[in-house]
mmCIF file of the C-alpha atoms, coordinates in Angstrom:
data_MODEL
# 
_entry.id   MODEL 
# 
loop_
_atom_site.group_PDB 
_atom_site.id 
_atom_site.type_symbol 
_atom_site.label_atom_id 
_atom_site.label_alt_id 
_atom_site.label_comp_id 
_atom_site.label_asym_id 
_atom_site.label_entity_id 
_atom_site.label_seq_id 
_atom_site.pdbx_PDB_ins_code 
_atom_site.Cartn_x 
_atom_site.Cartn_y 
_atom_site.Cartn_z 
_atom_site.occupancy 
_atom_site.B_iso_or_equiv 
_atom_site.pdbx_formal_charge 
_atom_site.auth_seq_id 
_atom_site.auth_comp_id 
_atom_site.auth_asym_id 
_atom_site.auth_atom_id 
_atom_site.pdbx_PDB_model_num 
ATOM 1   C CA . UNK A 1 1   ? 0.000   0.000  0.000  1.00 0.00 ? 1   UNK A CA 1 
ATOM 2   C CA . UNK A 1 2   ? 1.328   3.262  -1.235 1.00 0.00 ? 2   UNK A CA 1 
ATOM 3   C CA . UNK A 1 3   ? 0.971   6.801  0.748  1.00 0.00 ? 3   UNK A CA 1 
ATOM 4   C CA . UNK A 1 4   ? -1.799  8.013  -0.979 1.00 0.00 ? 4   UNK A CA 1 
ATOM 5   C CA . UNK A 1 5   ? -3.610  4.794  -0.661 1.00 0.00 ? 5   UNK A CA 1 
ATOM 6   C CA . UNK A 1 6   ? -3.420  5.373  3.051  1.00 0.00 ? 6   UNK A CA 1 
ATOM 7   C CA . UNK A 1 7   ? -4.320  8.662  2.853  1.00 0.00 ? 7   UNK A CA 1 
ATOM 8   C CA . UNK A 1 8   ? -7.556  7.916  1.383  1.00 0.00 ? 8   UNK A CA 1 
ATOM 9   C CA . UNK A 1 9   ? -8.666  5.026  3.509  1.00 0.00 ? 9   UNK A CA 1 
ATOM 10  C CA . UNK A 1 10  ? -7.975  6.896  6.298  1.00 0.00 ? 10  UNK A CA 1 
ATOM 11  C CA . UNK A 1 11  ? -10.165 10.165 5.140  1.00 0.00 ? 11  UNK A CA 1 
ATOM 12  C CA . UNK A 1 12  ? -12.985 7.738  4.458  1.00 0.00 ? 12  UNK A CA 1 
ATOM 13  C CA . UNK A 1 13  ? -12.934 6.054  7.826  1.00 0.00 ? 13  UNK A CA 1 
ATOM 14  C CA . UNK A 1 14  ? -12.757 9.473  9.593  1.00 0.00 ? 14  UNK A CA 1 
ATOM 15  C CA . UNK A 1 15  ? -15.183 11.029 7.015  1.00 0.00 ? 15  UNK A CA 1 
ATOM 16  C CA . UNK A 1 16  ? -17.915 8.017  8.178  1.00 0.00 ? 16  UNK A CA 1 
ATOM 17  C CA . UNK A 1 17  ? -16.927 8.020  11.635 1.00 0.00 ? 17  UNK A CA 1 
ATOM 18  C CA . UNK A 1 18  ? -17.660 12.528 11.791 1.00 0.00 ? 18  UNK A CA 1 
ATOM 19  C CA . UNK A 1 19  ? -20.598 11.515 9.886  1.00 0.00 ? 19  UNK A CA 1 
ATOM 20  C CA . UNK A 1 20  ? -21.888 9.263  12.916 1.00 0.00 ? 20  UNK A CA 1 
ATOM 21  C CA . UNK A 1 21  ? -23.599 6.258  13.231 1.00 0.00 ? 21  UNK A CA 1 
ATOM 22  C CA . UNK A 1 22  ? -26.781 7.659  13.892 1.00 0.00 ? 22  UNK A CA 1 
ATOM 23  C CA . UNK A 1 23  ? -26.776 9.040  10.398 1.00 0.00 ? 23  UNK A CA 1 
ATOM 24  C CA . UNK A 1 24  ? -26.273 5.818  8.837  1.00 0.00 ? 24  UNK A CA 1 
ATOM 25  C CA . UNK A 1 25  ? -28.371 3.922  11.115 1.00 0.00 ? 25  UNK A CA 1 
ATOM 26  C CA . UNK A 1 26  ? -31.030 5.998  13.176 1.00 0.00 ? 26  UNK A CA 1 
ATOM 27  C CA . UNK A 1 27  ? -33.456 6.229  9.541  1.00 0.00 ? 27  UNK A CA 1 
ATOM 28  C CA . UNK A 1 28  ? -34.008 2.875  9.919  1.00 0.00 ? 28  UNK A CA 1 
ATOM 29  C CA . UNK A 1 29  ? -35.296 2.489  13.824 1.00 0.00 ? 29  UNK A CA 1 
ATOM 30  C CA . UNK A 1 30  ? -38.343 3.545  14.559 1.00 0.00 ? 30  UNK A CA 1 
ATOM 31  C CA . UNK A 1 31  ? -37.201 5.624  18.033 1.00 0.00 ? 31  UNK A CA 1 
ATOM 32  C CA . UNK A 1 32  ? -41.143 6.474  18.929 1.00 0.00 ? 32  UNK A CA 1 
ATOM 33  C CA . UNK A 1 33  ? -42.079 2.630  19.053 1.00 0.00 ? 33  UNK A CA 1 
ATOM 34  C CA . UNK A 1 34  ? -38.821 1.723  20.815 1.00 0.00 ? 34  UNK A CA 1 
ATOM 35  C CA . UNK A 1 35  ? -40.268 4.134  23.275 1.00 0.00 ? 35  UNK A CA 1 
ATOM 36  C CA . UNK A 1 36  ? -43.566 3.018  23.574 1.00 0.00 ? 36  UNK A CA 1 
ATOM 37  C CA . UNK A 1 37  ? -42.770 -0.478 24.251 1.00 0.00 ? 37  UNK A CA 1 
ATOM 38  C CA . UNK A 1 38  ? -40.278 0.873  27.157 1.00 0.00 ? 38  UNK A CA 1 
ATOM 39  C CA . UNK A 1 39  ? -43.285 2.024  28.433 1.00 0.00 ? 39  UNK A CA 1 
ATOM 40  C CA . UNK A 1 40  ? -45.735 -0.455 28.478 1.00 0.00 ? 40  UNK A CA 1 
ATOM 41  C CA . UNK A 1 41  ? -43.370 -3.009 30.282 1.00 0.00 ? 41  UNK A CA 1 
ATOM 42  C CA . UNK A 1 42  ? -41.819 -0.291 32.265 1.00 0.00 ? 42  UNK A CA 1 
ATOM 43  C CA . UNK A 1 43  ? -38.391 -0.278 33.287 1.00 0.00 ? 43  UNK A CA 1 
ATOM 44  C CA . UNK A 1 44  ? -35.772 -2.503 34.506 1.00 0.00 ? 44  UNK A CA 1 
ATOM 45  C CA . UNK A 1 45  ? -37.003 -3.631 37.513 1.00 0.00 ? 45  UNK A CA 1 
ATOM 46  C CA . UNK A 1 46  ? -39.841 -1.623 37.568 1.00 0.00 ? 46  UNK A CA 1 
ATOM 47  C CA . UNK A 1 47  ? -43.559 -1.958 36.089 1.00 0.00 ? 47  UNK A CA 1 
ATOM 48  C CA . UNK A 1 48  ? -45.148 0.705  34.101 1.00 0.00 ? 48  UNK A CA 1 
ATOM 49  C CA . UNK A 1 49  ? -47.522 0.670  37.375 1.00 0.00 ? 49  UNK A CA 1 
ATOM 50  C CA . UNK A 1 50  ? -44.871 1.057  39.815 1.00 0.00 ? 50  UNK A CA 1 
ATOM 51  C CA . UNK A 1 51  ? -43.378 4.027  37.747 1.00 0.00 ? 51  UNK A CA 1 
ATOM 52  C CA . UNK A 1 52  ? -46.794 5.893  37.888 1.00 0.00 ? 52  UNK A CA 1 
ATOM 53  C CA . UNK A 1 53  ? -47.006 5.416  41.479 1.00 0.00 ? 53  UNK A CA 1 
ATOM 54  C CA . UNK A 1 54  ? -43.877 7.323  41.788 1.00 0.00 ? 54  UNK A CA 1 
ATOM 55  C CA . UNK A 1 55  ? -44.208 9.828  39.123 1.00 0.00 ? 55  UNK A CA 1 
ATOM 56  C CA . UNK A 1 56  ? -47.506 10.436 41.280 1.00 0.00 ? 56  UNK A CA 1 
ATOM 57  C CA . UNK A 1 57  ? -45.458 10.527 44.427 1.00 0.00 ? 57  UNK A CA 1 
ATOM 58  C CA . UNK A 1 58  ? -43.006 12.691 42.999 1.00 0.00 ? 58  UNK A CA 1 
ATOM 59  C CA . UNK A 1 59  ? -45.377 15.042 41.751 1.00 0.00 ? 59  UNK A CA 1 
ATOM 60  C CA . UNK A 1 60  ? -46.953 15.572 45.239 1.00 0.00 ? 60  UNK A CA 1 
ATOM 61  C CA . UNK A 1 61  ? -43.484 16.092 46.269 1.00 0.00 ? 61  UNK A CA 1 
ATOM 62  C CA . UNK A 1 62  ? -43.001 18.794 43.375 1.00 0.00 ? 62  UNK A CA 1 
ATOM 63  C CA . UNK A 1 63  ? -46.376 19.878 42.108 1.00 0.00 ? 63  UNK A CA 1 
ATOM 64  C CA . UNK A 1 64  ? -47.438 21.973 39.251 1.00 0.00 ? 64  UNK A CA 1 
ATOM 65  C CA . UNK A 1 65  ? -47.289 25.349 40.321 1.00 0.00 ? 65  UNK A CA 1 
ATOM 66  C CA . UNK A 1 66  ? -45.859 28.201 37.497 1.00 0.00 ? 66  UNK A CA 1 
ATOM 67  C CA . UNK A 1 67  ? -43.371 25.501 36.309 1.00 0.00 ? 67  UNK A CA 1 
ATOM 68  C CA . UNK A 1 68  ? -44.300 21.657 35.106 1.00 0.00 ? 68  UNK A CA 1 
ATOM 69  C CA . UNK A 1 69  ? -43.647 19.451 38.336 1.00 0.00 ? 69  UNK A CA 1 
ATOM 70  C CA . UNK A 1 70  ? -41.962 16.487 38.973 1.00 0.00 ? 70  UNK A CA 1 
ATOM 71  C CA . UNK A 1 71  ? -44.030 13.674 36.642 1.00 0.00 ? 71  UNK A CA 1 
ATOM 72  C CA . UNK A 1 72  ? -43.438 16.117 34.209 1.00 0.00 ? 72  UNK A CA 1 
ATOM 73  C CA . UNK A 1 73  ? -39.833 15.964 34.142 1.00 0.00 ? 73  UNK A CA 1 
ATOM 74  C CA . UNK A 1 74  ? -40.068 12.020 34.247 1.00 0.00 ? 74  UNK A CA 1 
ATOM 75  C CA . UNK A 1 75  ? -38.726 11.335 37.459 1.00 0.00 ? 75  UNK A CA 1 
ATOM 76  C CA . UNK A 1 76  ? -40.477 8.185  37.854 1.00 0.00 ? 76  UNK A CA 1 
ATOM 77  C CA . UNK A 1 77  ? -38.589 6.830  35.192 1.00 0.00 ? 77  UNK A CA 1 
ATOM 78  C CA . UNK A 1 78  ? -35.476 8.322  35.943 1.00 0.00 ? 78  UNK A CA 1 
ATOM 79  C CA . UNK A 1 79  ? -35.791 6.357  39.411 1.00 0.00 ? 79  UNK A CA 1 
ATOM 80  C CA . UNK A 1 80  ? -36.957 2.923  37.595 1.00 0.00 ? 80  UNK A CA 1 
ATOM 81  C CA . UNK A 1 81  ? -33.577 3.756  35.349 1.00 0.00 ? 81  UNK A CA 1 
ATOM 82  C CA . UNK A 1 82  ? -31.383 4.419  38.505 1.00 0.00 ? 82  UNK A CA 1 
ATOM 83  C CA . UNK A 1 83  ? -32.874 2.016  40.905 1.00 0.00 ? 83  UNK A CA 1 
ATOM 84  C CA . UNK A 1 84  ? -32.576 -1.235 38.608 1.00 0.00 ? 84  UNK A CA 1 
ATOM 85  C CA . UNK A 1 85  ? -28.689 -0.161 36.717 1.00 0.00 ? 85  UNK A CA 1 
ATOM 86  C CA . UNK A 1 86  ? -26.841 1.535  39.841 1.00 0.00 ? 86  UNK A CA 1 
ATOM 87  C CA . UNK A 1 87  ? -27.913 0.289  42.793 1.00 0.00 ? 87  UNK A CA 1 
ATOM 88  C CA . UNK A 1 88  ? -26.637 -2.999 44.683 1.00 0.00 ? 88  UNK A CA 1 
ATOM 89  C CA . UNK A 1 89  ? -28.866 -6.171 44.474 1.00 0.00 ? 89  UNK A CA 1 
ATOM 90  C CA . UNK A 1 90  ? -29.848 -5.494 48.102 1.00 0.00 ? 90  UNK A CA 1 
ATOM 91  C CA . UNK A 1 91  ? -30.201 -1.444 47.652 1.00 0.00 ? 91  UNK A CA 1 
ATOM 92  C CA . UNK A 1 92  ? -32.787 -2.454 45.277 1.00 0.00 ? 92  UNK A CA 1 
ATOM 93  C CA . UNK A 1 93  ? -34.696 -5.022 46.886 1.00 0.00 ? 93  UNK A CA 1 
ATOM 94  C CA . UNK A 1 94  ? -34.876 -2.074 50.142 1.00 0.00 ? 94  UNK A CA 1 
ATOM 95  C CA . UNK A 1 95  ? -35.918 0.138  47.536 1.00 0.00 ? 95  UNK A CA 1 
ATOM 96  C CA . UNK A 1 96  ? -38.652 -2.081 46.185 1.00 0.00 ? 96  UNK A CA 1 
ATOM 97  C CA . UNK A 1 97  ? -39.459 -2.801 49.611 1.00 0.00 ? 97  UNK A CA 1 
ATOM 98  C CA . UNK A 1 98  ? -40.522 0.257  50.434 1.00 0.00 ? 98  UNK A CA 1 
ATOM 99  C CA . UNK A 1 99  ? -42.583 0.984  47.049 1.00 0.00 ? 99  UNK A CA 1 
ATOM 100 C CA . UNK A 1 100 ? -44.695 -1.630 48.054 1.00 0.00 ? 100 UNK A CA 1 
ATOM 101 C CA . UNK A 1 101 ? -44.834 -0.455 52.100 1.00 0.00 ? 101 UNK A CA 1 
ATOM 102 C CA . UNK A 1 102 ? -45.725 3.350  50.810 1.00 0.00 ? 102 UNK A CA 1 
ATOM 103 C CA . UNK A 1 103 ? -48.921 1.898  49.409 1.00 0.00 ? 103 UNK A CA 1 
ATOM 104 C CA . UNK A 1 104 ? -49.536 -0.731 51.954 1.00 0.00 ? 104 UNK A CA 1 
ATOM 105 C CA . UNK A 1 105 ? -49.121 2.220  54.748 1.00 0.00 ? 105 UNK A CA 1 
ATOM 106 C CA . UNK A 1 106 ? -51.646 4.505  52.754 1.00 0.00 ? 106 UNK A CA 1 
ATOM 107 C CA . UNK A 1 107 ? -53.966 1.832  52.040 1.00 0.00 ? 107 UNK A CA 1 
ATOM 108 C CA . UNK A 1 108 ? -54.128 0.974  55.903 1.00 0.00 ? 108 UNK A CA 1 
ATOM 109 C CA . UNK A 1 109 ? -54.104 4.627  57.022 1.00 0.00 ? 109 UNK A CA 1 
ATOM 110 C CA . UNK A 1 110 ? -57.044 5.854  54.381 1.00 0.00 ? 110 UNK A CA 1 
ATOM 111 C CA . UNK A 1 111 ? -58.113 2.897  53.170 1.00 0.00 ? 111 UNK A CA 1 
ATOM 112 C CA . UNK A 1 112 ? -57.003 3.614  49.424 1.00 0.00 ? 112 UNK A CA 1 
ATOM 113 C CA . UNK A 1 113 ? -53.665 2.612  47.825 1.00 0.00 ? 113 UNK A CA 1 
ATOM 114 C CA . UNK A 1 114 ? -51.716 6.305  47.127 1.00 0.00 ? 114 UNK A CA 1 
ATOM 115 C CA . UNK A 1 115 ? -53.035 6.590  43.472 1.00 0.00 ? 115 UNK A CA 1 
ATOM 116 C CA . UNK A 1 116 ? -56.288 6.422  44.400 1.00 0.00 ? 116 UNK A CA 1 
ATOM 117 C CA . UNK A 1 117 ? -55.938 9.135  47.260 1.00 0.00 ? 117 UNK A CA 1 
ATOM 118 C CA . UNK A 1 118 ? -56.850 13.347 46.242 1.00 0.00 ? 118 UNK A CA 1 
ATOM 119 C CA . UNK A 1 119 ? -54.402 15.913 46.382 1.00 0.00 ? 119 UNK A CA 1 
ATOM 120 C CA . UNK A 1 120 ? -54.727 16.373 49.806 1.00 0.00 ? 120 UNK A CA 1 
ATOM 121 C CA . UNK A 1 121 ? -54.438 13.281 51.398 1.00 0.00 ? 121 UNK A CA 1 
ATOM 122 C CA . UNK A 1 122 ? -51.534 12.708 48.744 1.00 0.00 ? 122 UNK A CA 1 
ATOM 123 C CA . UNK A 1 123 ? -49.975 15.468 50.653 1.00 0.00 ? 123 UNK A CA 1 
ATOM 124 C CA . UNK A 1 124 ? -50.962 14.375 53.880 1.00 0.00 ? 124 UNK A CA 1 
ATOM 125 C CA . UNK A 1 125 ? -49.876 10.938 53.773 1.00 0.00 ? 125 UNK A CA 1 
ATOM 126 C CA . UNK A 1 126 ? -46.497 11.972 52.038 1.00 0.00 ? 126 UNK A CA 1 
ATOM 127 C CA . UNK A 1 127 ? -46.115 14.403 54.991 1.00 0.00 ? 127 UNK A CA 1 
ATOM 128 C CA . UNK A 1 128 ? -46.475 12.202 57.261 1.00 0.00 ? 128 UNK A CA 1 
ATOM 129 C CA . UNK A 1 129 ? -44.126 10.084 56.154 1.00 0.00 ? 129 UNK A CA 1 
ATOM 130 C CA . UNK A 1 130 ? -41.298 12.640 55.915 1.00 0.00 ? 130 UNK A CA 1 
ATOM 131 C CA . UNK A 1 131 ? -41.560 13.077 59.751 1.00 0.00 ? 131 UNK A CA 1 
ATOM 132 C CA . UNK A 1 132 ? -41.259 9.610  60.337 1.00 0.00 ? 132 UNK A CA 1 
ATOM 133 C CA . UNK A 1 133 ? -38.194 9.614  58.605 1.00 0.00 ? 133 UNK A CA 1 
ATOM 134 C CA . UNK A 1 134 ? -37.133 12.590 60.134 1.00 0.00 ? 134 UNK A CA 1 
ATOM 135 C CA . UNK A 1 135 ? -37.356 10.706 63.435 1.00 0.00 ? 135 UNK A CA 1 
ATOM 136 C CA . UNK A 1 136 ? -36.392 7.191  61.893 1.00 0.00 ? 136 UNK A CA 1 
ATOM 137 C CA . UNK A 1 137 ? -32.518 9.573  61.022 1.00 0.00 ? 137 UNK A CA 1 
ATOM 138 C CA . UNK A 1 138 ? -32.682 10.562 64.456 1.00 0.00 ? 138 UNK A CA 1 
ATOM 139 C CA . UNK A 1 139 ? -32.181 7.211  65.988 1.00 0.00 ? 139 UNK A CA 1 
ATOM 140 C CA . UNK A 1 140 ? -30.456 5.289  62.917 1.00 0.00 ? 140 UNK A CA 1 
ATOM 141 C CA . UNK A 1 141 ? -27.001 4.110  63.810 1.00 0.00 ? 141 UNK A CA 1 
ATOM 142 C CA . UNK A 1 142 ? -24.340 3.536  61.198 1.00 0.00 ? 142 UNK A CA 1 
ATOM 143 C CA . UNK A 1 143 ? -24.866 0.957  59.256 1.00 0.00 ? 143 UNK A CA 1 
ATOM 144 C CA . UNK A 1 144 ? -28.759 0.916  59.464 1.00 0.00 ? 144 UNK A CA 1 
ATOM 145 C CA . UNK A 1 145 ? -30.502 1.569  56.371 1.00 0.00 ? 145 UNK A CA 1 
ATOM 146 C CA . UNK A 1 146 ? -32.564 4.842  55.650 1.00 0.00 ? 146 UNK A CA 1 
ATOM 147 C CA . UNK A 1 147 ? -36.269 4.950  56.165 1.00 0.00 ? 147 UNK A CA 1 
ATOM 148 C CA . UNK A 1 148 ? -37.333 4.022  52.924 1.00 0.00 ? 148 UNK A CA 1 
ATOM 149 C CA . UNK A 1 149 ? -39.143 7.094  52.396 1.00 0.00 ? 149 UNK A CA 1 
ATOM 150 C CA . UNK A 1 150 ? -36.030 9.338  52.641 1.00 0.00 ? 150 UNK A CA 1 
ATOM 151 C CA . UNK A 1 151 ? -34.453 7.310  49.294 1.00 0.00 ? 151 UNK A CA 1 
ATOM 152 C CA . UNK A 1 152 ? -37.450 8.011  47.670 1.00 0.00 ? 152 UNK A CA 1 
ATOM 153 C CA . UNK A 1 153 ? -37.241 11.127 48.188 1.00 0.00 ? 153 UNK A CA 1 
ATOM 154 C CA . UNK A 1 154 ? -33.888 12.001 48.013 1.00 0.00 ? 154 UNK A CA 1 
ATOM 155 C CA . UNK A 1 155 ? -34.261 10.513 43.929 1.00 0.00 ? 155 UNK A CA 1 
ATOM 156 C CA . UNK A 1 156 ? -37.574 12.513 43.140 1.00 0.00 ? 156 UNK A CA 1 
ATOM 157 C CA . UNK A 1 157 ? -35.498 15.725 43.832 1.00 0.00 ? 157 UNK A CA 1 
ATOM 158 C CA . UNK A 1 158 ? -32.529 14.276 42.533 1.00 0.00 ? 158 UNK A CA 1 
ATOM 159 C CA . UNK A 1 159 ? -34.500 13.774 39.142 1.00 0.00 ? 159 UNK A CA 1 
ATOM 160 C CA . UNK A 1 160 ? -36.365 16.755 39.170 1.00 0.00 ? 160 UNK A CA 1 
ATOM 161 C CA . UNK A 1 161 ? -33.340 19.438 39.548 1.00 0.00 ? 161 UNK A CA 1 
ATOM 162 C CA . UNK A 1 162 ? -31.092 17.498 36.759 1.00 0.00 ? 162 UNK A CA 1 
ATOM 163 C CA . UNK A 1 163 ? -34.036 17.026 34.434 1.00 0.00 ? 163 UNK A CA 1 
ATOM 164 C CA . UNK A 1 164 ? -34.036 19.718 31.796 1.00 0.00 ? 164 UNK A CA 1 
ATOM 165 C CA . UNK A 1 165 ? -37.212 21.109 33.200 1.00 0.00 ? 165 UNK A CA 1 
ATOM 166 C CA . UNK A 1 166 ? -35.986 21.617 36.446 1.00 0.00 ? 166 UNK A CA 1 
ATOM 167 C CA . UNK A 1 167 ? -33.026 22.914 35.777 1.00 0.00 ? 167 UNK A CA 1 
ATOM 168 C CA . UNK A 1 168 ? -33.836 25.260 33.450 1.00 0.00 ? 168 UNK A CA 1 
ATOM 169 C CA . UNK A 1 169 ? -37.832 26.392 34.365 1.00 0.00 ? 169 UNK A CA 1 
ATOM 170 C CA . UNK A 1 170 ? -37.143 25.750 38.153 1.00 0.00 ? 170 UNK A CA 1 
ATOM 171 C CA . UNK A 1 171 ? -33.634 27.150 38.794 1.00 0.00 ? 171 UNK A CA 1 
ATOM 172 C CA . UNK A 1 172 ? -31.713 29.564 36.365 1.00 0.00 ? 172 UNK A CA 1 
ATOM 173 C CA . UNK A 1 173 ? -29.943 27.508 33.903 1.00 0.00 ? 173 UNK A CA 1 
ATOM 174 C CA . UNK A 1 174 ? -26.745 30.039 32.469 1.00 0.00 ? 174 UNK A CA 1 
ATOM 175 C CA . UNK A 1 175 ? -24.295 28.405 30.060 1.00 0.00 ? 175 UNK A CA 1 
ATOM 176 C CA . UNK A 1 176 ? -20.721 29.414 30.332 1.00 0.00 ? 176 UNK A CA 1 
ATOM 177 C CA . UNK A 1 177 ? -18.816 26.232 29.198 1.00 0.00 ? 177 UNK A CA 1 
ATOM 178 C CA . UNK A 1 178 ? -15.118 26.614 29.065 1.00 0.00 ? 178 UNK A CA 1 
ATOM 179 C CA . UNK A 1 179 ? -14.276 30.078 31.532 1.00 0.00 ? 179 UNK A CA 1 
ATOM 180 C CA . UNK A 1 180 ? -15.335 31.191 34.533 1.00 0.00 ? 180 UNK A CA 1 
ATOM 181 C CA . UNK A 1 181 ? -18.045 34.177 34.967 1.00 0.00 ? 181 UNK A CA 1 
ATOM 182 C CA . UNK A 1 182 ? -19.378 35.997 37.272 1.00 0.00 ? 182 UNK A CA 1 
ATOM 183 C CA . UNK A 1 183 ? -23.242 36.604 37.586 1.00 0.00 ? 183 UNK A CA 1 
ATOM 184 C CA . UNK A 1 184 ? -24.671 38.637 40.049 1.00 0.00 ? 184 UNK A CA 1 
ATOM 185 C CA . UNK A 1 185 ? -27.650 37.594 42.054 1.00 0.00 ? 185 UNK A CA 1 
ATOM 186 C CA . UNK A 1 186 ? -30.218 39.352 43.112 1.00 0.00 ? 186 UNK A CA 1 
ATOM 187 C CA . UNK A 1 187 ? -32.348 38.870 46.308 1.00 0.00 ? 187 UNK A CA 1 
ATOM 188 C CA . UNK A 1 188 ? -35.460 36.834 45.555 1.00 0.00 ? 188 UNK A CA 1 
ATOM 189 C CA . UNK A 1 189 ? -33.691 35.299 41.928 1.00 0.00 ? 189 UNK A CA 1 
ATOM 190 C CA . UNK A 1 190 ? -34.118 31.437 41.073 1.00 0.00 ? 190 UNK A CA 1 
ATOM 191 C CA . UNK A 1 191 ? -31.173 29.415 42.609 1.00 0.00 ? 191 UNK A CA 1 
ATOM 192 C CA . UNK A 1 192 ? -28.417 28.543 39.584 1.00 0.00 ? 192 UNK A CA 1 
ATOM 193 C CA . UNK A 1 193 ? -28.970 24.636 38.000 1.00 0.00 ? 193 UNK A CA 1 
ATOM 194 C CA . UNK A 1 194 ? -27.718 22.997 35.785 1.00 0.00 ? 194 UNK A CA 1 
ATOM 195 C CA . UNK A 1 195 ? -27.537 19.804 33.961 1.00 0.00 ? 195 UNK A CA 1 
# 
């Protein structure tokens, strides 16, 4: 092989590698049906039902007020995606755990499994629960696991501020990539985000 033989191989493997592979492959997947079946069998370990439940717990957590709330931004599934493909087998089966005790727990205190529950008694119940963990992290000693409330938690706003919504409609989102800037802020200003 000669120099100029080389030459040109070489511009036609970088040529189709700048061009991308989603170029030469994404026209033939149908991405919209790919996501539709995600969502009718739900997530990893998670069912499409068990990701409602917590996009519906997460959006008591962060409603709708003048910016979309948390099942807007998803975090249900972002949970189902973290849950089953970072956490240890056991983290999981806690986690799972306690998806099932947050509905036993409203079922026995109102009679109704969470989804079934109004806005209020959403709020309630969910409030509730965060003082119970509040005292449950009180008395935990190292090496004890976290209510199971508190996880939950902890992900919903975890999901929510690194979503694009909430980082950009519920804190100030302000690109500077590459240098450092200073902005001022002003009492009463969205915190900064980003994602």
């Amino acid at each position: 092989m000669n120099r100029r033989d080389l030459l040109q191989r070489t511009a036609v493997l970088i040529g189709g590698s700048l061009m991308g592979a989603d170029s030469l492959i994404a026209k033939n997947i149908n991405w919209a049906a790919i996501e539709a079946e995600d969502d009718a069998r739900g997530i990893g370990l998670f069912s499409k039902a068990q990701i409602k439940l917590l996009n519906e717990v997460g959006n008591t957590i962060i409603p709708d007020t003048d910016t979309p709330g948390a099942k807007a931004a998803k975090v249900g599934q972002f949970i189902a995606v973290i849950v089953s493909d970072c956490y240890e087998p056991e983290d999981q089966k806690r986690f799972m755990e306690g998806l099932v005790t947050l509905d036993a727990e409203s079922k026995k205190r109102y009679g109704k499994t969470f989804l079934k529950l109004d806005g209020m008694k959403r709020n309630d119940f969910l409030n509730e629960l965060d003082r119970e963990q509040k005292a449950a992290e009180k008395t935990r000693t190292k090496g004890q696991p976290v209510h199971y409330f508190r996880k939950i938690k902890d992900l919903v706003l975890w999901g929510y501020f690194t979503s694009e919504i909430g980082a950009t409609q519920a804190l100030r989102m302000v690109e500077y990539p590459g240098k450092y800037t200073t902005i001022d802020y002003k009492r009463g200003d969205r915190n900064f985000g980003g994602y």
